[in-house]
ROMI-334321 format. One record per residue (C-alpha): residue number from 1; x, y, z. Coordinates in Angstrom, 3 decimals, decimal comma. Example, Ala and Ser with C-alpha at 12.3 -4.5 7.8 and 13.67 -1.06 7.14 Angstrom:
[site 1 [12,300 -4,500 7,800]],
[site 2 [13,670 -1,060 7,140]],
! end
This chain:
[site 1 [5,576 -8,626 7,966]],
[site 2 [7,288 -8,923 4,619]],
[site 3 [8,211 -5,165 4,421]],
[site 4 [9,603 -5,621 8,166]],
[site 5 [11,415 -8,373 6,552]],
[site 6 [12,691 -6,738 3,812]],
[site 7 [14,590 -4,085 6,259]],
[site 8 [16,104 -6,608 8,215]],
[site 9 [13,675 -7,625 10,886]],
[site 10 [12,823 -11,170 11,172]],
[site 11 [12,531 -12,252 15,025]],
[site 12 [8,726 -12,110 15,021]],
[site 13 [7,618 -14,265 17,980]],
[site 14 [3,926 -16,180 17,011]],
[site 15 [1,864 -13,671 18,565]],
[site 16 [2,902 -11,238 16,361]],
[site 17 [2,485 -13,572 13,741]],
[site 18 [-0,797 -13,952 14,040]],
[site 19 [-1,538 -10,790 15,027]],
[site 20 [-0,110 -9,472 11,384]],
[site 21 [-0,945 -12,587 9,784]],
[site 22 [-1,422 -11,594 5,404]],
[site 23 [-4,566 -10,666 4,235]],
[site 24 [-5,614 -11,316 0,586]],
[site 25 [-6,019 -8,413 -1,392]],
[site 26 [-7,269 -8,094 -5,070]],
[site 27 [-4,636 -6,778 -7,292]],
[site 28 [-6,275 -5,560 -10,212]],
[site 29 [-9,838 -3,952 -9,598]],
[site 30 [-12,295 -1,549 -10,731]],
[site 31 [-13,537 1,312 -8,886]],
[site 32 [-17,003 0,659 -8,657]],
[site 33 [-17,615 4,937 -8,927]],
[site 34 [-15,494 5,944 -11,851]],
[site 35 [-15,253 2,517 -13,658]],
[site 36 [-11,238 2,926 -13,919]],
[site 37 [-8,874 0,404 -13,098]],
[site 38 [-6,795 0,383 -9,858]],
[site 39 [-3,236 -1,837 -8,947]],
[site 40 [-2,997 -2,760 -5,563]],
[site 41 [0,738 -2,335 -5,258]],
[site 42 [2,403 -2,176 -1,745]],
[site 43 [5,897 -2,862 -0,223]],
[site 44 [4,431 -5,223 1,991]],
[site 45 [2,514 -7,539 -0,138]],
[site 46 [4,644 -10,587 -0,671]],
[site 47 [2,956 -13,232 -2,484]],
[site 48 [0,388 -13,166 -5,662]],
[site 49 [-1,989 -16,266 -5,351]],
[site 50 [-0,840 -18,979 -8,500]],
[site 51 [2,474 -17,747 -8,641]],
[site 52 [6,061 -18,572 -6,807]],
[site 53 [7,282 -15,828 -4,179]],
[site 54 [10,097 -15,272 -6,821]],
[site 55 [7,921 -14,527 -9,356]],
[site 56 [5,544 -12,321 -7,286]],
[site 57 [8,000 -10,643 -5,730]],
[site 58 [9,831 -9,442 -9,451]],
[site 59 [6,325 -8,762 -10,864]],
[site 60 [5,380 -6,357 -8,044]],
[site 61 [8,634 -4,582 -8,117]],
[site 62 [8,742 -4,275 -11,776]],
[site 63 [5,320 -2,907 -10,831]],
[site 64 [6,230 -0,433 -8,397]],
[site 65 [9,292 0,614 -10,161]],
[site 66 [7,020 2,229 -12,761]],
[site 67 [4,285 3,477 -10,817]],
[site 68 [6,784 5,507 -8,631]],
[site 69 [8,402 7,013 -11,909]],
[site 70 [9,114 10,753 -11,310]],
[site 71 [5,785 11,461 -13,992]],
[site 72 [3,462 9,471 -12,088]],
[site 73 [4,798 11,002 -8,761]],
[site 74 [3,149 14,428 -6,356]],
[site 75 [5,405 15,629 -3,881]],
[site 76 [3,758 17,853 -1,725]],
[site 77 [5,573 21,181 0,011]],
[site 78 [3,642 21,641 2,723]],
[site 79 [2,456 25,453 3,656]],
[site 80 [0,393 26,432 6,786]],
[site 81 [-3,408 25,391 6,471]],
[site 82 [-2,552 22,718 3,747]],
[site 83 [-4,832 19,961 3,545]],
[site 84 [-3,816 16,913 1,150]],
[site 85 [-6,632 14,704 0,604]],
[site 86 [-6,449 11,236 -1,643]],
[site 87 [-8,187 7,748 -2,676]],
[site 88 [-6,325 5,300 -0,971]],
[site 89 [-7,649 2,701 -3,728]],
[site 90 [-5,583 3,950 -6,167]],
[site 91 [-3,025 5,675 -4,801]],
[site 92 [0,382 5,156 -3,139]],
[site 93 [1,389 6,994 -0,553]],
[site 94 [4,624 7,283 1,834]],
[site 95 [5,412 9,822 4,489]],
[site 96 [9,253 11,045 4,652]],
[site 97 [11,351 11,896 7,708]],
[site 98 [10,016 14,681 9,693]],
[site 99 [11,471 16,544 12,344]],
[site 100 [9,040 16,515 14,805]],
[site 101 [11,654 18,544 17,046]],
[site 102 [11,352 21,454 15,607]],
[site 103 [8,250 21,299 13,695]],
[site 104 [4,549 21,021 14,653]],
[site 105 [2,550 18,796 12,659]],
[site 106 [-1,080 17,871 13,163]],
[site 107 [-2,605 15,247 11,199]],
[site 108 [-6,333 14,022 10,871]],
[site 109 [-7,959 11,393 8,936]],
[site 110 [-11,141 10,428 8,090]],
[site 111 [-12,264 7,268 6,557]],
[site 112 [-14,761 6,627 4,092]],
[site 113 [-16,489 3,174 3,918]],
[site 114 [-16,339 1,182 0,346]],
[site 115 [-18,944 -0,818 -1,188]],
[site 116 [-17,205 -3,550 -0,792]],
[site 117 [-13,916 -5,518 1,043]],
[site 118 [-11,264 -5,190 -1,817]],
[site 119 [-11,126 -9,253 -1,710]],
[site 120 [-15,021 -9,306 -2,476]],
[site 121 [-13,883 -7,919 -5,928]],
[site 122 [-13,170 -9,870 -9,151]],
[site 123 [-9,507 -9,822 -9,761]],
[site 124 [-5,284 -11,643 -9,014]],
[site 125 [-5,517 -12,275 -5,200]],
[site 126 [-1,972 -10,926 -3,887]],
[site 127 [-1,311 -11,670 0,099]],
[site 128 [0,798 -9,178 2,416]],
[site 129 [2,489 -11,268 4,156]],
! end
Protein backbone atom coordinates (compact mmCIF):
# COMPACT_ATOMS: atom_id res chain seq x y z
CA UNK A 1 0.00 0.00 0.00
CA UNK A 2 2.73 2.53 0.60
CA UNK A 3 3.73 2.79 -3.13
CA UNK A 4 -0.20 3.25 -3.84
CA UNK A 5 0.22 5.87 -1.30
CA UNK A 6 2.98 7.48 -2.56
CA UNK A 7 0.99 8.20 -6.05
CA UNK A 8 -1.82 9.59 -4.44
CA UNK A 9 -4.12 6.78 -3.48
CA UNK A 10 -5.16 6.53 0.01
CA UNK A 11 -9.02 5.47 0.27
CA UNK A 12 -8.21 1.82 1.03
CA UNK A 13 -11.35 0.40 2.69
CA UNK A 14 -10.20 -2.52 5.59
CA UNK A 15 -10.58 -5.32 3.36
CA UNK A 16 -8.07 -4.21 1.28
CA UNK A 17 -6.13 -3.52 4.16
CA UNK A 18 -5.85 -6.65 5.23
CA UNK A 19 -5.79 -8.17 2.19
CA UNK A 20 -2.30 -6.12 1.40
CA UNK A 21 -1.45 -5.96 4.89
CA UNK A 22 3.04 -5.48 5.01
CA UNK A 23 5.02 -8.33 5.12
CA UNK A 24 8.50 -8.29 6.77
CA UNK A 25 11.22 -8.69 4.55
CA UNK A 26 15.02 -9.00 5.33
CA UNK A 27 16.94 -6.17 3.95
CA UNK A 28 20.34 -7.20 3.81
CA UNK A 29 20.91 -11.03 2.99
CA UNK A 30 23.11 -13.51 1.54
CA UNK A 31 22.38 -15.66 -1.28
CA UNK A 32 22.70 -18.90 0.10
CA UNK A 33 24.21 -20.17 -3.75
CA UNK A 34 26.81 -17.59 -4.57
CA UNK A 35 27.55 -16.30 -0.99
CA UNK A 36 27.09 -12.49 -2.26
CA UNK A 37 25.17 -10.00 -0.60
CA UNK A 38 21.69 -8.84 -1.77
CA UNK A 39 19.53 -5.29 -0.70
CA UNK A 40 16.04 -5.76 -0.62
CA UNK A 41 15.11 -2.36 -1.96
CA UNK A 42 11.51 -1.70 -3.26
CA UNK A 43 9.19 1.36 -3.76
CA UNK A 44 6.77 -0.18 -1.66
CA UNK A 45 8.55 -1.05 1.44
CA UNK A 46 7.81 1.65 3.95
CA UNK A 47 9.16 0.98 7.24
CA UNK A 48 12.69 -0.67 8.47
CA UNK A 49 12.05 -2.46 11.90
CA UNK A 50 14.07 -0.09 14.88
CA UNK A 51 13.86 2.88 12.97
CA UNK A 52 11.19 5.98 12.51
CA UNK A 53 9.19 5.98 9.06
CA UNK A 54 11.26 9.23 8.44
CA UNK A 55 14.29 7.67 8.79
CA UNK A 56 13.40 4.50 6.81
CA UNK A 57 11.89 6.14 4.31
CA UNK A 58 15.34 8.61 3.55
CA UNK A 59 17.56 5.51 4.03
CA UNK A 60 15.74 3.47 1.36
CA UNK A 61 15.62 6.27 -1.07
CA UNK A 62 19.13 7.25 -0.59
CA UNK A 63 19.29 3.51 -1.29
CA UNK A 64 17.47 3.32 -4.37
CA UNK A 65 18.79 6.49 -5.70
CA UNK A 66 22.13 4.70 -6.14
CA UNK A 67 21.18 1.39 -7.10
CA UNK A 68 19.16 2.85 -10.08
CA UNK A 69 22.32 4.95 -11.18
CA UNK A 70 22.60 4.81 -15.02
CA UNK A 71 25.99 2.20 -14.33
CA UNK A 72 24.14 -0.14 -12.31
CA UNK A 73 21.14 0.02 -14.79
CA UNK A 74 20.11 -2.77 -18.17
CA UNK A 75 17.64 -1.46 -20.38
CA UNK A 76 16.53 -3.97 -22.57
CA UNK A 77 15.41 -3.28 -26.52
CA UNK A 78 13.37 -5.88 -27.09
CA UNK A 79 13.74 -7.92 -30.63
CA UNK A 80 11.47 -10.85 -31.75
CA UNK A 81 12.26 -14.20 -29.80
CA UNK A 82 13.94 -12.22 -26.88
CA UNK A 83 13.86 -13.85 -23.69
CA UNK A 84 15.10 -11.74 -20.52
CA UNK A 85 15.60 -13.88 -17.65
CA UNK A 86 16.76 -12.52 -13.92
CA UNK A 87 17.16 -13.29 -9.98
CA UNK A 88 14.53 -11.52 -8.47
CA UNK A 89 16.70 -11.62 -5.10
CA UNK A 90 18.92 -9.26 -6.24
CA UNK A 91 17.57 -7.48 -8.77
CA UNK A 92 15.18 -4.57 -9.44
CA UNK A 93 13.02 -4.59 -11.97
CA UNK A 94 10.20 -2.17 -13.52
CA UNK A 95 8.21 -2.55 -16.69
CA UNK A 96 7.61 0.84 -18.79
CA UNK A 97 4.53 1.91 -20.75
CA UNK A 98 3.66 -0.36 -23.50
CA UNK A 99 1.37 0.03 -26.18
CA UNK A 100 -0.47 -2.91 -26.12
CA UNK A 101 -2.57 -1.35 -29.14
CA UNK A 102 -0.38 -1.79 -31.52
CA UNK A 103 2.00 -4.23 -30.23
CA UNK A 104 1.78 -7.94 -29.30
CA UNK A 105 3.47 -8.94 -26.29
CA UNK A 106 3.48 -12.35 -24.67
CA UNK A 107 4.94 -12.84 -21.40
CA UNK A 108 5.68 -16.08 -19.30
CA UNK A 109 7.13 -16.67 -16.00
CA UNK A 110 8.32 -19.31 -14.16
CA UNK A 111 9.15 -19.43 -10.57
CA UNK A 112 11.81 -21.06 -8.84
CA UNK A 113 11.40 -22.05 -5.12
CA UNK A 114 14.21 -20.65 -2.50
CA UNK A 115 15.65 -22.38 0.34
CA UNK A 116 14.20 -20.34 2.44
CA UNK A 117 11.29 -17.33 3.13
CA UNK A 118 13.54 -14.14 2.82
CA UNK A 119 12.33 -13.31 6.61
CA UNK A 120 13.82 -16.81 7.74
CA UNK A 121 17.22 -15.10 6.91
CA UNK A 122 19.59 -13.26 9.29
CA UNK A 123 19.44 -9.63 8.51
CA UNK A 124 17.40 -5.48 9.09
CA UNK A 125 13.68 -6.56 8.91
CA UNK A 126 12.09 -3.76 6.52
CA UNK A 127 8.00 -4.01 6.20
CA UNK A 128 6.05 -3.04 2.85
CA UNK A 129 3.51 -1.50 4.05
Amino acid sequence: MTSRAKLGFSDFDESEKQAFAPVPQVVARRLPDSGRMSLYLASHAGTISGMSRQEAEALLKELIDHATQRQFVYSHRWRVNDLVMWDDRCTMHRGLDFDDQRYKRDMRRATVSDVAPTCDQMGLAVAAE
